[in-house]
MARFI-796253 format. One record per residue (C-alpha): x, y, z; residue in one letter. Coordinates in steps of 0.001 Angstrom, whole numbers, plus 500000, padded with zeros to 6 digits. Each point is the difference from the previous one (the first is absolute). Layout:
<nodes>
<<X Y Z> "A">,
...
</nodes>
This chain:
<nodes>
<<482304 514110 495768> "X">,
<<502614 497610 498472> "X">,
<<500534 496435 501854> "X">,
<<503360 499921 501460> "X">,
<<502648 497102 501203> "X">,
<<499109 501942 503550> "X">,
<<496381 499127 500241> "X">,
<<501220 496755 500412> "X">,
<<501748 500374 502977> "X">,
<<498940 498801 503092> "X">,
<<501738 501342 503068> "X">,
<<500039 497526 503692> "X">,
<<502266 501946 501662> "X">,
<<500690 503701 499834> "X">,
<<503133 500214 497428> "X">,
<<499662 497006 498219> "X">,
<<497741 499456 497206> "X">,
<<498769 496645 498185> "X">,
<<498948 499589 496137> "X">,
<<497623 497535 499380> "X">,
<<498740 498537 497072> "X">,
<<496005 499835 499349> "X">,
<<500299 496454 502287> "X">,
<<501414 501906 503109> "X">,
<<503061 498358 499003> "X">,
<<502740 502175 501139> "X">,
<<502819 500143 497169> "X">,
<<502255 503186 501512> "X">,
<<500927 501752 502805> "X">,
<<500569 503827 500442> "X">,
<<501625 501415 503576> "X">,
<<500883 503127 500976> "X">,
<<504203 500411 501145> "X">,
<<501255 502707 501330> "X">,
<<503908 500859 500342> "X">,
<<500960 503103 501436> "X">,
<<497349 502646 499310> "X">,
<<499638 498341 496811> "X">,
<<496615 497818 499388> "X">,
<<499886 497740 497228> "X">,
<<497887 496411 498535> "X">,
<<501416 496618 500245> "X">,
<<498412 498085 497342> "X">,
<<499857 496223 499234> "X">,
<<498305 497236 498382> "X">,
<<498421 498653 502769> "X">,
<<502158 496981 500588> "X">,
<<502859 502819 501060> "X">,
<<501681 500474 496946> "X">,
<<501100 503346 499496> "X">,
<<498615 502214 496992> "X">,
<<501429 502945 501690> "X">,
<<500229 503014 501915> "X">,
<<497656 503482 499178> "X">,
<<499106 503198 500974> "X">,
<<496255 499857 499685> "X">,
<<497430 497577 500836> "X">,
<<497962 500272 496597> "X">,
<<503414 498798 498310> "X">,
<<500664 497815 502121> "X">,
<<496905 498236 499883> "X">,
<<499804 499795 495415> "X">,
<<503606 498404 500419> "X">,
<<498512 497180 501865> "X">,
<<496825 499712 497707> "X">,
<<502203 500503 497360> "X">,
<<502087 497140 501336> "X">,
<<496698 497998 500366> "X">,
<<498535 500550 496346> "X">,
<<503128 499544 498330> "X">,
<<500539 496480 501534> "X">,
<<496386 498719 498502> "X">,
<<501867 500331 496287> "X">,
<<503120 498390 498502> "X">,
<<503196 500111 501213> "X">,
<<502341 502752 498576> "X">,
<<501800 499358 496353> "X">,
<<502719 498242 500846> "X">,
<<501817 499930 496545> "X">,
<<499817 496738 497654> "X">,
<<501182 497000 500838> "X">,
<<504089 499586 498150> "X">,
<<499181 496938 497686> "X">,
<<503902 499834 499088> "X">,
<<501558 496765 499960> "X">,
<<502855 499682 502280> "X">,
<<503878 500802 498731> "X">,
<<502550 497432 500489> "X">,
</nodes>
């Protein structure tokens, strides 16, 4: 069996689901919503910014550790600094 961004969730409360880091740490949040007949995953960072909205819980759950690895490197390329002097 492969390790998955779900074996890291803890869940409180029925419906809502916490990933925490090997601390206990909890760096995202997975709930269920419901609209309609329709059921669906609200997941954030933790600190309730939104990643975003999915249909299953195992995708819902490797965008937040996805979220969570990707902020331990650099930030994206943001293009090289313009070095031009200034027109007159």
């Amino acid at each position: 069996m492969k390790w998955h961004p779900i074996l890291a969730a803890h869940e409180p409360t029925a419906g809502r689901w916490e990933l925490r880091d090997q601390f206990g740490r909890c760096y995202g949040v997975v709930e269920i919503v419901r609209r309609g007949d329709e059921v669906g995953y609200r997941a954030d960072d933790g600190a309730g910014a939104l990643i975003g909205y999915f249909t299953a819980l195992r995708t819902a759950c490797q965008e937040v550790h996805l979220r969570f690895v990707r902020s331990h490197g650099p930030a994206p390329y943001a293009g090289y600094p313009d070095f031009r002097r200034p027109t007159r």
